[in-house]
C-alpha positions, 0 to 999 in steps of 0.5 A: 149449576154447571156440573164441572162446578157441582161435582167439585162442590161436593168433592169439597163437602166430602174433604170437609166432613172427613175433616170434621169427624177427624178433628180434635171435638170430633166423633172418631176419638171418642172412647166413652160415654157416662151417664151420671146419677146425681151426688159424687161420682170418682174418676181416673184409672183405677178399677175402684172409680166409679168411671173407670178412665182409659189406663193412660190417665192417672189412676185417681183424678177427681170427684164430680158433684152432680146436680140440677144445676150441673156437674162439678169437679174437684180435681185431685191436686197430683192428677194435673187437670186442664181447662184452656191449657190452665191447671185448675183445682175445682170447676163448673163443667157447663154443658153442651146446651149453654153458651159456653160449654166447658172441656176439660183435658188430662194428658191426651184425654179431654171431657166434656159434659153432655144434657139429653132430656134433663140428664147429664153425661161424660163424654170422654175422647182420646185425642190420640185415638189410633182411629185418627190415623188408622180411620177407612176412607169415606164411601159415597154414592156417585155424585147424582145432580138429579137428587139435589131436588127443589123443596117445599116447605108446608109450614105447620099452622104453628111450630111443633116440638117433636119427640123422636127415638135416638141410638140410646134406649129410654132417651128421646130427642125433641126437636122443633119442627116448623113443618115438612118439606115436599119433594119430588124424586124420580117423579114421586113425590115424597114428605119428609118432617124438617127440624129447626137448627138454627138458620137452617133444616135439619133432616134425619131420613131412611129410605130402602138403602138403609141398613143395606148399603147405609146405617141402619138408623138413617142419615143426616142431611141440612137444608138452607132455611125456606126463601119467602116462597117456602122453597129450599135445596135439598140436596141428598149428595150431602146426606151422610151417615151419623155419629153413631154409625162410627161408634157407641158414644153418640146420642143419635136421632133415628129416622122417624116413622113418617121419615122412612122413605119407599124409595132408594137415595143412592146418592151421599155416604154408604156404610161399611160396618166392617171398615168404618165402626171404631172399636170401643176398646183400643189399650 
């Protein structure tokens, strides 16, 4: 690839991501995470709920019933409750693993139920979180086109279903993995485990940056899926720190044992805790 075309690739890929995370789903406005029990569990502003909700909601906004099947709310007729702009009394918050997930907004305040390892979870934003605007800008690398590497998949005889460690404690991560990808950096090679996502590879990495000038757990990076010769692009210049790295209410995947690279990647996003960690509490 011409270079003057590759750098502007990533210059794109940088806006993109900052776009991203600033959008209204996206993982700067988050101000909470709530992992449910189930039965009855109330909501709203007032300090005897048993999720106590920003004090910009209304003080009581409902119970939600929560089982095997999934979380139910009932709203509280007074604390207008939205789903697609329409108030609504009672609803099904289907959760993010099904096809049509469901968020809920009060007032500048959205919610969304979340399933990890057969466990459901609020997952409350604030689409006025001061974070939108105050946010540091993004930290990277300078662009190295010799860390976009050619990759080789060594496809397992059949795939498997991992279990990796996530940024919440007791919660694992399962992910299927159709094999590892081989690669060479600075005439090393390295292996790394690929997770299936989709029509592409999902890579969740360490390498002797991190914790230094990257997140401790590791970074994120996506590969197209393998041509018929099990070759694909693996281009670190696009690896970028996770959710988590920006605040306590995401559920991380970290780097494996077998994903912790000998070697620095000093190419994609770096990371400033001082600048970049958005407080937990901000009213």
């Amino acid at each position: 690839m011409e270079s003057g075309a590759y750098e502007q690739e990533i210059l794109q890929w940088r806006t993109e991501r900052l776009t991203n995370l600033k959008a209204p789903f996206g993982y700067l406005n988050l101000v909470g995470l709530y992992w449910l029990e189930d039965g009855t569990t109330l909501i709203g502003a007032a300090a005897d709920n048993d999720i106590v909700f920003p004090d910009n909601a209304a003080p009581y906004i409902g119970e939600l019933q929560v089982s095997a099947e999934g979380v139910m709310l009932s709203a509280n007729p007074d604390a207008d409750v939205r789903y697609e702009g329409v108030p609504v009394d009672s609803i099904l918050i289907s959760d993010d693993t099904t096809g049509n997930p469901v968020a809920l907004t009060h007032g500048s305040l959205a919610w969304t139920i979340i399933k990890r390892d057969a466990r459901f979870a609020l997952r409350l934003r604030d689409f006025e979180h001061p974070a939108l605007n105050n946010f540091a800008p993004l930290a990277y690398y300078p662009i190295d086109p010799t860390l976009r590497v050619t990759a080789i998949l060594q496809p397992f005889s059949e795939p498997k279903i991992l279990n990796v460690d996530t940024t919440i404690e007791g919660l694992g991560y399962r992910p299927e993995s159709p094999g590892t990808l081989a690669f060479e950096v600075g005439g090393v090679r390295h292996v790394l485990e690929a997770y299936k996502s989709g029509d592409r590879l999902f890579l969740v990495f360490a390498d002797q940056t991190s914790g230094r000038e990257t997140y401790p757990a590791g970074r994120f990076v996506y590969t197209s899926w393998p041509d018929d010769e099990d070759k694909t692009i693996l281009d670190f210049n696009k690896s970028y720190n996770p959710p988590c790295a920006f605040n306590a209410f995401a559920t991380c995947p970290v780097a494996s044992p077998r994903n912790r690279l000998k070697t620095r990647i000093e190419a994609g996003e770096v990371y400033d805790p001082e600048t970049h960690s958005v407080p937990d509490g901000y009213h």
